[in-house]
C-alpha positions in Angstrom: 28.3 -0.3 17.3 24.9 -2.3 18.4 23.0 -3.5 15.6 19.8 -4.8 15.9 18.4 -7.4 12.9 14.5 -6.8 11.9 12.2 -8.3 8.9 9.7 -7.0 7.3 6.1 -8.2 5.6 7.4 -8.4 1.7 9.8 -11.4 3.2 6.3 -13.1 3.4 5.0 -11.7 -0.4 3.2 -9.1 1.2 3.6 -5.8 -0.9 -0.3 -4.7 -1.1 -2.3 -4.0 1.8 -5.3 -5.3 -0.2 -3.6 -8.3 -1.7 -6.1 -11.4 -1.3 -3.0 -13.8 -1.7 -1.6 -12.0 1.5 -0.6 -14.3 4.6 -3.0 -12.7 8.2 -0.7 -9.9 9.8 -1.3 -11.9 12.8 0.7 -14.9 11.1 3.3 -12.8 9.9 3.8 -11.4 13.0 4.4 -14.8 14.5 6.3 -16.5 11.9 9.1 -13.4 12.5 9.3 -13.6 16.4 9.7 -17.6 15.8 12.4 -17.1 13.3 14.2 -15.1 16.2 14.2 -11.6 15.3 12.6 -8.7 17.4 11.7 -6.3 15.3 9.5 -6.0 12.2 8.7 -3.1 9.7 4.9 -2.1 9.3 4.5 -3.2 5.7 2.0 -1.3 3.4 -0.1 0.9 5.4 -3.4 -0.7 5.9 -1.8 -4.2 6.3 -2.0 -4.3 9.8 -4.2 -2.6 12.0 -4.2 1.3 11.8 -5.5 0.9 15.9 -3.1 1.4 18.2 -4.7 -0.8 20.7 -5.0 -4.0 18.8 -1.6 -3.9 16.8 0.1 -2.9 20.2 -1.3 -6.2 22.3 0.1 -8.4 18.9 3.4 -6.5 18.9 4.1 -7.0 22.7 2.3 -10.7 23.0 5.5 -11.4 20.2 7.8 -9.6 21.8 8.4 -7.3 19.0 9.5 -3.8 18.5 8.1 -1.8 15.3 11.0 -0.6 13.6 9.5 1.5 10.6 7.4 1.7 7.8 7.4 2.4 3.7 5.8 4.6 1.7 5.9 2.8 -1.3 3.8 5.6 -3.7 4.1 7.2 -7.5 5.7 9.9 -6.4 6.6 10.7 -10.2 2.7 11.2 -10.6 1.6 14.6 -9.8 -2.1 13.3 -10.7 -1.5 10.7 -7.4 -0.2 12.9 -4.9 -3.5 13.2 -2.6 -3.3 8.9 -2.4 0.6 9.8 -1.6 0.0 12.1 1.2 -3.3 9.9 2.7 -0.8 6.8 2.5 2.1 9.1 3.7 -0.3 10.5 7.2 -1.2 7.6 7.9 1.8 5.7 8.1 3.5 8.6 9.9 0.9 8.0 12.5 1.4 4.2 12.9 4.7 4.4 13.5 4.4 7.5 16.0 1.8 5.7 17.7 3.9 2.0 18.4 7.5 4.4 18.8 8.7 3.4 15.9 11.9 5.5 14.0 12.2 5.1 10.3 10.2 6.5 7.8 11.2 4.9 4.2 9.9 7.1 1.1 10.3 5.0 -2.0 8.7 6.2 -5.5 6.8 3.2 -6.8 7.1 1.4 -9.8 6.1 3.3 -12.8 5.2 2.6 -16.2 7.9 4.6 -18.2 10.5 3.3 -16.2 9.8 -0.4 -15.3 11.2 -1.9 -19.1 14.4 -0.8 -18.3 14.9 -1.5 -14.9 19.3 -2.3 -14.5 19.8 -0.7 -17.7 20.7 3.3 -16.7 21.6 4.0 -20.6 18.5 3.7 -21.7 16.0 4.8 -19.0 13.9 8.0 -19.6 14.7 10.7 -17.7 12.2 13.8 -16.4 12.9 17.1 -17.7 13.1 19.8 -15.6 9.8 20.6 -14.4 9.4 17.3 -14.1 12.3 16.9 -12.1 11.7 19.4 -9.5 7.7 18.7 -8.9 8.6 15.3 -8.2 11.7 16.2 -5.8 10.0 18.7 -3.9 6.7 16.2 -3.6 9.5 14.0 -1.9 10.9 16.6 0.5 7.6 17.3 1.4 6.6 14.3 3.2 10.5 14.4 4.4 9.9 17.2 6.0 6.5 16.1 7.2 7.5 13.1 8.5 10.6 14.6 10.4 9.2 17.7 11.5 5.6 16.8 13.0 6.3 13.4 13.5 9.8 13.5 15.1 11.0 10.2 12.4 14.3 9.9 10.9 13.1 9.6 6.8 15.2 7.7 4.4 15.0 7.7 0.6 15.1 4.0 -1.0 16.2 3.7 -4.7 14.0 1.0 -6.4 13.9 -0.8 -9.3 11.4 0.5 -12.0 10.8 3.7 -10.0 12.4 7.1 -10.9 14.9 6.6 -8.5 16.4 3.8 -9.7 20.1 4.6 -10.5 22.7 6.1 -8.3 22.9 8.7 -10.8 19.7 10.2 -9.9 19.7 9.5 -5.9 22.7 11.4 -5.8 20.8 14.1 -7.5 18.1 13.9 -5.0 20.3 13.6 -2.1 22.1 17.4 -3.4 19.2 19.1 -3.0 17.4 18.0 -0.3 18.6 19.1 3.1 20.0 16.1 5.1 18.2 17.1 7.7 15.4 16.3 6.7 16.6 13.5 4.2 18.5 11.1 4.9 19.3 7.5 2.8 17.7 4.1 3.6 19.8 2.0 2.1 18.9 -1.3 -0.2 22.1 -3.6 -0.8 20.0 -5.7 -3.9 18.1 -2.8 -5.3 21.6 -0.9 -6.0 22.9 -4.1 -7.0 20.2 -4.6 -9.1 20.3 -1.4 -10.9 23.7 -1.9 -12.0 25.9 0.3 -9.0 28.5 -1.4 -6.5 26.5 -1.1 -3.2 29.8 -1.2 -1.3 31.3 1.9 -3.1 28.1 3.8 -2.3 27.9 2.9 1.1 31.7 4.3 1.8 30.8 7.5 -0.4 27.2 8.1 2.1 27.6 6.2 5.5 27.4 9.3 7.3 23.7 10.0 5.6 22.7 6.4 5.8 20.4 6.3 8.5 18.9 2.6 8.1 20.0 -0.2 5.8 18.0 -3.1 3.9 19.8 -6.1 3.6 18.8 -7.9 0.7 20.7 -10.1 -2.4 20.5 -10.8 -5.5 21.3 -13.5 -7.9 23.4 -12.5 -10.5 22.3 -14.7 -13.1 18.5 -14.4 -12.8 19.5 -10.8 -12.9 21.7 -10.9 -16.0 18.6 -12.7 -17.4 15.7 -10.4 -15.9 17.6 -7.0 -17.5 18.3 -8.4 -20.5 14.6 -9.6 -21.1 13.2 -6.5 -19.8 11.3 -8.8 -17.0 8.8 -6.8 -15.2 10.3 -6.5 -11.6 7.3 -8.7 -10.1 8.2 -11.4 -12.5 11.2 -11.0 -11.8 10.5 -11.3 -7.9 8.7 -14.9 -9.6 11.9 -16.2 -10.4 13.4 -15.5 -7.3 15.8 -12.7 -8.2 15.7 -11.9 -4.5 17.8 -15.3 -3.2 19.1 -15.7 0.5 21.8 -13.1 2.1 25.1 -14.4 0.9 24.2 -16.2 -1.7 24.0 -13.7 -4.5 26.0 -10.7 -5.9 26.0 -8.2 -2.6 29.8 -8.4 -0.8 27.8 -8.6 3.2 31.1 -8.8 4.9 32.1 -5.5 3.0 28.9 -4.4 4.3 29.6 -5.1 8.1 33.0 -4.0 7.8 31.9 -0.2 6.6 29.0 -0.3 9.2 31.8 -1.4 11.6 34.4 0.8 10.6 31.8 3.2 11.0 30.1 2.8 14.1 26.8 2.5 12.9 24.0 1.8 15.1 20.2 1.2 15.0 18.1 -1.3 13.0 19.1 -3.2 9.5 16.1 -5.3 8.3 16.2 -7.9 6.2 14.1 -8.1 2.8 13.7 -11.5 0.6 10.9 -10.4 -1.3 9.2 -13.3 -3.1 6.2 -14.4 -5.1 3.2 -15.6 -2.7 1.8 -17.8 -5.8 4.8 -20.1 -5.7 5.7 -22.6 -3.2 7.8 -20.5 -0.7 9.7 -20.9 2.9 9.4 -17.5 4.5 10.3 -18.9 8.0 12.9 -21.0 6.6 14.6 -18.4 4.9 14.4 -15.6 7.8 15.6 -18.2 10.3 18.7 -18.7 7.4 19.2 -15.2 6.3 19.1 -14.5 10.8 21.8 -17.1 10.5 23.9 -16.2 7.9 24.0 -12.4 9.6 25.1 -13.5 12.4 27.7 -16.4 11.0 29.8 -12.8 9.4 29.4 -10.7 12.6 25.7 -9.5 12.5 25.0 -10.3 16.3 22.2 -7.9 18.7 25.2 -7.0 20.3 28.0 -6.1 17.4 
C-alpha cells in the first residue's frame, strides 16, 4: 500500500469560513508544510481563496498537494438546502480546479440531535419522510460531485448531526449506490458516538475510500456524554487529544489498512478551541510522529 499523511484547517480551530478568531489561510498553509506533511484539506469553503490563481501559487510555494474538501451543511434541513448546494458547487469546484480527489459530505450539527450526542438510546430519530428527503438530498450532491466533477465522495458520521451512529450510516450506506457513495471514515467521531471504529472498519474497508485519523479521550468523553456538553464545548476541553493517546486502537487501524492494501490520503484531524492557548504545529509535528513511530510512513 502507499499512504500519504495530510492535515487539515480544523487542526488549527478553523471550522467557519467567516470565523474572526480564525488563523490567515496563508499561515495555516505554512504552519502544515513546516510540520512536514504534503498535503492539506481545503477547510470550509470560502476559507481560502475560491481563485485558482492565488491559492495555486500558496499551494505550490509550500509544496503542498490539496487533498479534498468538506461539506460540512444541515443536510437534515430541507429549508437550508439552496446554502447546501451553493456550499456544495463551490467546493466541487475548488477541488476540481487544484486536482484534488475527495469530496467529504457531512450533515452538520443540528439542534435536535446535538444533547445527545454518544448516547444512540436516546437520540430522535426522522420518520420516514423525513428520512428519505434527507437521504436523497445527500445522494444528490453524491452524485453531483462524482458525476460532473469526476471526485470520489465520502459520507462522514459526526457528532450531533443525523448521522451520528453506525446504526444510521449503515442505513444510508444501503441505499445509496456505492458508486456514487462511498465512506470517509472518522476514527474519534465513531469512537465518540459510542461504536468500535475498528469493527467497522473490517465490516466496510472495501467502501472506505479516505480515512480521518483522529482520537479521543475517553474520560473527557465519559464526562462530555454524560453532561450533555455541546460538541464545541466539548472540542474546549480538548475531547480531541493527540493520535495515540486516547481511546482509538491506531495500530488496529494500520493493520486493516495494511491487510487491506489501502492506498491514497489519511488526514489527520485534532480539532481544537482557537480561544484557548493551543500548539497546532506542535501537535501535527507529534501526531506526524506518532504515525509514523506505528508504520504510517509516505511510503507504507
Amino acid at each position: 500500500m502507499t499512504i500519504q499523511i495530510g492535515n487539515a484547517p480544523c487542526s488549527w480551530g478553523v471550522e467557519f469560513a467567516d470565523d474572526a478568531r480564525n488563523p490567515t489561510w496563508q499561515s495555516v498553509l505554512k504552519d502544515n508544510a513546516d510540520a512536514g506533511y504534503k498535503g492539506i484539506e481545503l477547510g470550509p469553503v470560502g476559507f481560502m481563496p475560491e481563485d485558482p490563481s492565488i491559492l495555486g501559487d500558496a499551494l505550490a510555494q509550500n509544496e503542498l498537494s490539496l487533498i479534498g474538501g468538506v461539506i460540512f451543511r444541515p443536510f437534515h434541513d430541507v429549508n437550508a438546502w439552496d446554502d447546501v448546494k451553493d456550499a456544495s458547487v463551490r467546493t466541487c469546484q475548488a477541488l476540481k480546479a487544484h486536482g484534488a480527489e475527495h469530496l467529504v459530505i457531512i450533515d452538520s450539527i443540528s439542534p435536535r440531535r446535538a444533547p445527545t450526542a454518544g448516547r444512540a438510546d436516546e437520540a430522535v430519530q426522522m420518520d420516514q419522510a423525513e428520512w428519505v428527503g434527507f437521504r436523497d438530498r445527500i445522494a444528490e450532491i453524491a452524485k453531483m460531485g462524482s458525476e460532473e466533477y469526476g471526485l470520489t465522495v465520502g459520507i462522514h458520521a459526526h457528532a450531533g448531526g443525523f448521522l451520528d451512529f453506525e446504526p444510521e450510516l449503515e442505513r444510508l450506506l444501503s441505499e445509496v449506490d456505492e458508486k456514487i457513495l462511498k465512506i470517509c471514515f472518522d476514527t474519534g467521531h465513531h469512537s465518540y458516538a459510542g461504536f468500535d471504529p475498528v469493527a467497522f472498519m473490517e465490516r466496510h474497508i472495501d467502501r472506505i475510500s479516505y480515512m480521518h485519523f483522529k482520537d479521543i479521550d475517553p474520560a473527557v468523553k465519559a464526562d462530555v456524554v454524560k453532561n450533555r456538553t455541546d460538541f464545541y464545548d466539548a472540542c474546549g476541553q480538548r475531547i480531541f487529544c493527540k493520535l495515540g493517546q486516547g481511546d482509538v486502537d491506531f495500530p488496529a487501524v494500520h493493520k486493516i489498512l495494511r491487510d487491506n492494501d489501502f492506498s491514497g490520503w489519511c488526514t489527520v484531524e485534532q480539532d481544537i478551541d482557537p480561544t484557548l492557548e493551543n500548539d497546532p504545529v506542535g501537535d501535527a509535528r507529534d501526531n506526524r510522529a506518532y504515525l509514523a513511530s506505528i508504520g504510517f510512513s509516505e511510503e507504507a
